[in-house]
Structure formats: C-alpha cells, structure tokens
C-alpha positions in Angstrom: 41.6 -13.1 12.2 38.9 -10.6 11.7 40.4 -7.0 10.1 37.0 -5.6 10.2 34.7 -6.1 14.0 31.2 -6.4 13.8 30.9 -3.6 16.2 32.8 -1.3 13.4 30.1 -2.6 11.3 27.2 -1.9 12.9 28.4 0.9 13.4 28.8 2.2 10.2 25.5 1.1 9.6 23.8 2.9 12.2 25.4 6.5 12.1 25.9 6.8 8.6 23.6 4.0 6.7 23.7 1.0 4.4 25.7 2.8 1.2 28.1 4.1 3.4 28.5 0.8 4.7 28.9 -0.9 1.2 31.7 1.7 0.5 33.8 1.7 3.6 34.0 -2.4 3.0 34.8 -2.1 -0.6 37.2 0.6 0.2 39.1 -1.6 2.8 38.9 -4.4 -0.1 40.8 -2.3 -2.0 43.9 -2.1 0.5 43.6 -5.6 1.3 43.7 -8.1 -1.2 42.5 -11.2 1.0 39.7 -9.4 2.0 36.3 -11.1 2.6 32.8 -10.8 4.3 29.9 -13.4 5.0 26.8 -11.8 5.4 23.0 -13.1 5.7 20.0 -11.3 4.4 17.4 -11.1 6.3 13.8 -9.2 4.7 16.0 -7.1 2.6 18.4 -6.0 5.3 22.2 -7.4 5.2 23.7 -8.1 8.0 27.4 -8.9 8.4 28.6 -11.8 10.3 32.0 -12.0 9.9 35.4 -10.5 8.5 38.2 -12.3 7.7 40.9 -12.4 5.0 40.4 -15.2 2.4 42.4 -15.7 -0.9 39.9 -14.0 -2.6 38.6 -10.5 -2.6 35.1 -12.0 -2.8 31.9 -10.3 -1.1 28.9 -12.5 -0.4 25.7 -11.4 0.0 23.0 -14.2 0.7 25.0 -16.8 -1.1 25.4 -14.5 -4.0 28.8 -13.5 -4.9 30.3 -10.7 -6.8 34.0 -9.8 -8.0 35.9 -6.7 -6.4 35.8 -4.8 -9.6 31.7 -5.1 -10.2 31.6 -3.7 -6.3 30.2 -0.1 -7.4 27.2 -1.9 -8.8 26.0 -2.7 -5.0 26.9 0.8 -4.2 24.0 2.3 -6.3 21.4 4.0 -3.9 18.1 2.3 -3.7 15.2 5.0 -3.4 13.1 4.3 -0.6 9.7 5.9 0.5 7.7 5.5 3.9 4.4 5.4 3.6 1.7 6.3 6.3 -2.4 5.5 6.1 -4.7 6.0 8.7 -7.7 7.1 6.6 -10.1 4.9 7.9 -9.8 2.4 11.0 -6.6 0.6 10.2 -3.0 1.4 11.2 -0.9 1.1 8.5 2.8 1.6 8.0 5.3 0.2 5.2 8.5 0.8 3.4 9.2 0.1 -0.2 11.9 0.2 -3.0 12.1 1.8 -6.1 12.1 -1.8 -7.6 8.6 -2.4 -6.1 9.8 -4.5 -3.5 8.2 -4.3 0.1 11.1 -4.3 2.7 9.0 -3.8 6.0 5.4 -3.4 7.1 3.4 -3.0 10.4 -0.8 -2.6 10.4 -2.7 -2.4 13.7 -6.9 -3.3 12.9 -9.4 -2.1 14.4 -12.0 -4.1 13.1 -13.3 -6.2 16.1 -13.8 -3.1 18.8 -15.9 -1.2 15.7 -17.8 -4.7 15.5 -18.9 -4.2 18.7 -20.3 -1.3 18.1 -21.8 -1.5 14.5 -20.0 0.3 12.3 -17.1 2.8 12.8 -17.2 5.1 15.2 -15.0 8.2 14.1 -14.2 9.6 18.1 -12.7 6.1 18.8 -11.0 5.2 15.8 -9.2 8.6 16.1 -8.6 7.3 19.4 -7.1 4.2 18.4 -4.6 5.8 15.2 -2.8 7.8 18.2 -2.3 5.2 20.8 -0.6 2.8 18.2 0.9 5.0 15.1 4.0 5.3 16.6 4.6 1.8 17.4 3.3 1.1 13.8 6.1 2.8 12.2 8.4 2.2 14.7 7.9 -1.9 14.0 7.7 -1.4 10.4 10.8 0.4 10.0 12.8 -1.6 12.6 11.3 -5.2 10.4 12.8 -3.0 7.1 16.3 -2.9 8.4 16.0 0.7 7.0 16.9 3.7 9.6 14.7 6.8 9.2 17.8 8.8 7.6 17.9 6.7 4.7 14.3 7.3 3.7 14.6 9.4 0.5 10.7 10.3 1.3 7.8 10.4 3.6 4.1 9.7 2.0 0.9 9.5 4.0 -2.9 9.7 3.0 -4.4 12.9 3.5 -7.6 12.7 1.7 -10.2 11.2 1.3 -11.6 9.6 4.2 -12.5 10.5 8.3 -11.4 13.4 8.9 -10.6 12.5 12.6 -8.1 9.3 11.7 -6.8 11.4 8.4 -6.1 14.7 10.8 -4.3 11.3 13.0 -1.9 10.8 10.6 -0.9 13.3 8.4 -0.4 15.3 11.9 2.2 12.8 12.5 3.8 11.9 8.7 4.3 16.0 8.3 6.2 15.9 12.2 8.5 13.0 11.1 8.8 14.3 7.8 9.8 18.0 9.3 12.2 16.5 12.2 14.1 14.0 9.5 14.6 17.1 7.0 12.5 14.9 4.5 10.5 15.4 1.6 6.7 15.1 2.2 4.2 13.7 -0.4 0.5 14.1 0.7 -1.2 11.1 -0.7 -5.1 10.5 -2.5 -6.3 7.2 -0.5 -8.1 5.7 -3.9 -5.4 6.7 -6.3 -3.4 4.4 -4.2 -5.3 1.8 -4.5 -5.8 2.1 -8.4 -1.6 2.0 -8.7 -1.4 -0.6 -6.4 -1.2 -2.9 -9.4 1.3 -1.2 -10.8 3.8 -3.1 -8.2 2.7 -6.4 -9.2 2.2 -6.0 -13.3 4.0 -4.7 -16.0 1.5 -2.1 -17.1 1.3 0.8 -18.5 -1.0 4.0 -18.7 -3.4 4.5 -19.3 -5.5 2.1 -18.3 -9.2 1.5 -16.9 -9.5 0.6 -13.1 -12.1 -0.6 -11.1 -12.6 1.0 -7.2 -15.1 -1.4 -5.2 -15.1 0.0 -1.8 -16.8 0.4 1.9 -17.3 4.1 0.7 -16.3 4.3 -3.2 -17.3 2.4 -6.3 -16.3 4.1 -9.2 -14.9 3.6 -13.0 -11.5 5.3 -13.4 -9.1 6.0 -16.6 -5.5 6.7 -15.5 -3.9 8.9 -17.9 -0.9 8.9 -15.8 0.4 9.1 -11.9 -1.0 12.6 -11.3 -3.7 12.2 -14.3 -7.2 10.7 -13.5 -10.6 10.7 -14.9 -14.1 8.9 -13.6 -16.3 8.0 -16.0 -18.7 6.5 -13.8 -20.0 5.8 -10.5 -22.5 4.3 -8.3 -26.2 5.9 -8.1 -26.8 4.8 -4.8 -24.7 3.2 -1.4 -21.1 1.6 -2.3 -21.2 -2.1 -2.3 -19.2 -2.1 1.5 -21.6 0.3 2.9 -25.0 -1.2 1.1 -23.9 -4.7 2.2 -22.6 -3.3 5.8 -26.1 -1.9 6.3 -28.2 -5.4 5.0 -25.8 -7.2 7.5 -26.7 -4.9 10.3 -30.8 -5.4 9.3 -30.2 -8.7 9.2 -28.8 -9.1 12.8 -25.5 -11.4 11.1 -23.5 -10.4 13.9 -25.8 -12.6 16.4 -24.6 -15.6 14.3 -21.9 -17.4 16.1 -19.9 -17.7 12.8 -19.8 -14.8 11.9 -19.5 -12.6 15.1 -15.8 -11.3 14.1 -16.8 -10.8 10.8 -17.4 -7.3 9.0 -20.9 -7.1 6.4 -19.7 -7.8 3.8 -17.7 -11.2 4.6 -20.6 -12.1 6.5 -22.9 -12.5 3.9 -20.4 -13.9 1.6 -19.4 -16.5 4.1 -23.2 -17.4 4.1 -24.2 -17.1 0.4 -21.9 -19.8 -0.4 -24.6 -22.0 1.0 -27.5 -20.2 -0.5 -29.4 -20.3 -4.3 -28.3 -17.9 -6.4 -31.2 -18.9 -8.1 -33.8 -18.2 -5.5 -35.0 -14.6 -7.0 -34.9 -13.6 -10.5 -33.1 -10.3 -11.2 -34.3 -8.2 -14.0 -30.6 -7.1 -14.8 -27.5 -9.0 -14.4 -26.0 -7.9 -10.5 -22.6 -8.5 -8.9 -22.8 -9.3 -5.4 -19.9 -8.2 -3.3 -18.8 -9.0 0.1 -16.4 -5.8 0.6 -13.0 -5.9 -0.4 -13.3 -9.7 1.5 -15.7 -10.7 -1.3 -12.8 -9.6 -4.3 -12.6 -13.7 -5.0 -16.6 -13.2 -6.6 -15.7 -10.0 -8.1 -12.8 -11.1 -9.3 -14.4 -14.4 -11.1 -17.4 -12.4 -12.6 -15.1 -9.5 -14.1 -13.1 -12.5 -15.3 -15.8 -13.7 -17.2 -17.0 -10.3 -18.3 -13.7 -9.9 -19.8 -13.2 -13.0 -21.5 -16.5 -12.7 -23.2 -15.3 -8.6 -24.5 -11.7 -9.3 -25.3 -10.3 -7.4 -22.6 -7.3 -8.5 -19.9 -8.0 -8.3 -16.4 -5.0 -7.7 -13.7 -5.3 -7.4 -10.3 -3.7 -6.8 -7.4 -3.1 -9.7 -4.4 -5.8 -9.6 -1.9 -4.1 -8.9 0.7 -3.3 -5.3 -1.1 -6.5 -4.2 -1.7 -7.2 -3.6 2.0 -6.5 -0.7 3.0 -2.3 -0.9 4.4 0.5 1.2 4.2 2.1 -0.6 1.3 -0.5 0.9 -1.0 0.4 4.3 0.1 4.4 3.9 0.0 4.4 3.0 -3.6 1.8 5.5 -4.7 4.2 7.6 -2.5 7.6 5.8 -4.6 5.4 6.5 -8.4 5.1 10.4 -7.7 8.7 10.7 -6.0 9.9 8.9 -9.3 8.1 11.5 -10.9 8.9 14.3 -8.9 5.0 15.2 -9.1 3.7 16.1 -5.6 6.8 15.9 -3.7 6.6 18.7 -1.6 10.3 20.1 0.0 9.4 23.3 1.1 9.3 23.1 5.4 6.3 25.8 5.4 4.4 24.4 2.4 4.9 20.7 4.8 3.5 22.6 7.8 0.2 24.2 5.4 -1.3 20.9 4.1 -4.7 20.1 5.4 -6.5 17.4 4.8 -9.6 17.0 2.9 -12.7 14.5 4.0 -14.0 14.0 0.6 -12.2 14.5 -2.7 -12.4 13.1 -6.0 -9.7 11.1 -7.4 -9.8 13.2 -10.7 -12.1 15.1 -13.3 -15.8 14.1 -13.1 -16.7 13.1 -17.0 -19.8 11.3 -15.5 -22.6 13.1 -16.9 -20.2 13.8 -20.2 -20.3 9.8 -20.4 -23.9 9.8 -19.2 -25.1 12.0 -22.2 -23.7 10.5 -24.9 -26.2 7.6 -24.4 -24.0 4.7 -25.0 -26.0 1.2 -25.5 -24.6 -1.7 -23.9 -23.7 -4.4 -26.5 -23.7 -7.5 -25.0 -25.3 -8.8 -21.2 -22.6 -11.9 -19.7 -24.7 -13.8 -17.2 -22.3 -15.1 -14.4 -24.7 -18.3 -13.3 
C-alpha cells in the first residue's frame, strides 16, 4: 500500500523543487524502515512511479540503487544555468549542469524564409526571435524537467551580432532573470563558441582556438574564461560571408538540390563532384562551406596538425551552430567562476548590448610585426 501518493510527489516537486524532493523521501525513509520508491528517468528528470514499503530501505533511480545511509550524496545541489541566443537568425534555448551535461534544449531556424530572400534580413528576423522566444524556452525548460526556480542562473548573448535579434533577446533573458530573482550573465556570442569544447574534452587553458564563421574568422589564445587574445584574423570577407556571396553570384539557389540550402553547404554539396585540381593555387587555401562545411576543415587542420605535432579537438557539429547550449555552458564556466555574474537588479536593467565587439585584446599587428616566417607549407590534395 502506497505511504507516499504521487500527487504528494509531484507536488513537492513543483512548489518546492527536485532537492526538496530528494529530502522529504529520504526523511520519510528515515521513520520508515520498509520504505521504497521506483522511479524512471527520463532526459535527466526523475520521476516517481510508485511508493510502497519493501524490506529494504532501498531507493532506485533508473535501475541504480543506493543504500539509506549514502542518501545525502543525491541530495547535493546540481548548479544549473539557462542559456538564451538570439544573435543572429536562430532561436536558441538550453539548460545545462555543472557536470557539462545538457538536460533540455529547444531551437527555432530561420533559415528557409531568409533563403527566400537572400541573405538575412535584420527587420524580419527580429520579427521572428519575438514570435517564438517564449515558446523556445518554455519547450526547452519543460523537455529539462527543470522548473525556472531551480535555475541557479540566467545567461543570454548580448554581443556581438544584429543588433535587432540581440536587442530580441537579452530584452527578454534580463525580464525572466529580473521576475525569477535570478542572477544574470550577459554572454560574448564567439567566446561561446571557443568554450564549447570545453564540455566535450578534458582541456585546459590556455589553449589556441580556431573561429570559422558567417561573420568571424579569427585566431584566438584563451588565457582563461574571462581572458582572451587574437592573434590573427582575416584580411578580407569571413569564409560564411565570402562563400554566401559566390553562392548568390552564382545563382545556386535556382538548383533544385540545393534550394533549402544556405552558401556555404551549397557549394560544398557540389564540390564533392568537382576537380580540386582544375586551377592551380599559388598558396595552399582551405575551402569552407560555413559551419556545414566543418567535415573539410576539420580533415585539413587534421592533417596540418599531424604534420606540426600539435592535437586537434573539436566540438560535435551539431555545436558549432549557433544554439543555446553553447551559451548555457559559457553561461555555467563564468557562474563557476563567479566572473560576470551580475546580481545587482539595476546593474540587470543597465546592460545594453553591443553590435560588434571583440572577443579579447587585439595583438594582431603585435603578431604582424614581428615577421614570423612560416616553416613548413602541408598540401591537403
């Protein structure tokens, strides 16, 4: 016969979160010495099925089981961050641990209406980030299992990017953060994407990181999470934007094949069947297809660092996109930190964001002028 309902349960879990619900069951375990619950696991999020009392005071979560007395070790608080990006044309929403592990995500694209059109169109992708934002975190934090109360903080990208969809966003992440009494952490767009890989590997800083972009292309050293230097960048167009605007010359979208297909992954999809051999480059070049194309840059920076000794790590594909994982764990590395968090409810209500805005120091021409030879070409053909 059940001593605990599910409706007590659920309950608990609503009003007063998922610790509180840990202790109140391991508090009743204490008074009851048959006590017992079966739960499932489902994207992070337990849910208990039933209560009943059992010869063992035994709780099971997913199939793994632990001893009354080791309870308090569930009971330790996992730090959770919300992350928010709307810095460009995609919707992006996502909750993550302090562990590095993703509990819920929601993204809305808006890639096919900008097809139509060419390119991004700033009026309508504002447009877009306010019709779906709040169903995007809405989704995302109902797929977590995690309730807004028990978010320890509330990150969103405020710089760089369109200063329509950024002004879209950080509107909202400073409201929720404001309403919920929670800390805010305004968010660089590319230094999320160079920690990204900090989820995935165990590395350290500093390191060197690579930022191939629609609108970015730059050589960064990461000194630390609030740390950065560049030292070096394109000359000319990023590799998205120069290959955006061939594509668009080109007339790609006519092609059947590649009508819901963005620049870059349009010409990549076709130079599989070309000769790389057809024209004879002075200088070694990598062609990239956007961040679609990261299977060619991957392979040729693979090969660049085989042949100099170095290691190469990088993220999954599907996080180099731009999403709201990215953001929630650059969000989770400065609230570990404590670098950035901002608790202050007037200081919340003051930040602006910021259209352009390097990652870190500029040490290009420093780099530039100290004339460095290159050592050794690595053909990738």
């Amino acid at each position: 016969m059940a001593a605990l309902t599910w409706t007590k349960l659920r309950s608990f879990h609503r009003y007063f979160g998922h610790s509180t619900l840990l202790k109140a069951c391991f508090q009743y375990s204490q008074k009851h010495e048959h006590f017992c619950i079966l739960s499932k696991c489902n994207d992070g999020f337990i849910q208990p099925v039933n209560v009943f009392y059992k010869r063992r005071s035994t709780v099971r979560y997913d199939g793994f089981s632990l001893e009354s007395r080791n309870y308090t070790s569930a009971l330790r608080k996992r730090q959770l961050v919300l992350g928010i990006e709307t810095s460009c044309d995609d919707t992006g929403a996502s909750v993550v641990d302090d562990q590095g592990a993703v509990l819920g995500e929601a993204l809305n694209t808006q890639q096919k209406i900008h097809l139509m059109h060419g390119g991004i169109i700033p009026p309508v992708a504002c447009r877009l980030h306010a019709e779906n934002i709040e169903e995007v975190v809405d989704t995302c934090l109902k797929r977590s299992g995690i309730s807004l109360e028990e978010i320890d903080a509330i990150a969103t990208t405020v710089k760089p990017g369109l200063p329509l969809s950024l002004a879209v966003g950080t509107e909202y992440g400073k409201q929720l953060a404001l309403n919920a009494r929670k800390p805010f952490i305004p968010i660089h767009h590319m230094e999320a994407h160079a920690l990204t890989v900090r989820m995935v590997e165990q590395i350290e800083f500093p390191f060197l990181v690579l930022l191939v972009s629609g609108g970015h292309s730059l050589l960064v050293l990461a000194h630390s999470v609030d740390r950065w230097s560049i030292i070096g960048q394109t000359v000319d167009d990023a590799p998205g934007e120069a290959l955006d605007k061939g594509a668009r010359r080109l007339k790609l979208r006519n092609i059947p094949e590649c009508s819901s297909m963005s620049g870059g992954q349009a010409i990549e999809h076709l130079a599989k069947e070309g000769n790389p051999r057809a024209y004879d480059f002075p200088t070694p070049h990598v062609l990239s297809g956007g961040v679609a194309c990261n299977n060619y840059i991957r392979s040729a920076l693979q090969k660049l660092c085989e042949a100099t000794g170095y290691q190469l790590l990088c993220p999954p594909p599907r996080l180099c996109t731009d999403n709201g994982i990215m953001i929630a764990w650059n969000g989770m590395e400065r609230w570990k930190a404590q670098s950035g968090v901002i608790y202050d409810e007037e200081a919340i209500k003051n930040i602006n964001i910021q259209a352009k805005c390097p990652i870190g120091v500029d040490l290009t021409e420093d780099v530039r002028s100290l004339g460095i030879k290159i050592q050794k070409w690595v053909k990738f053909r």
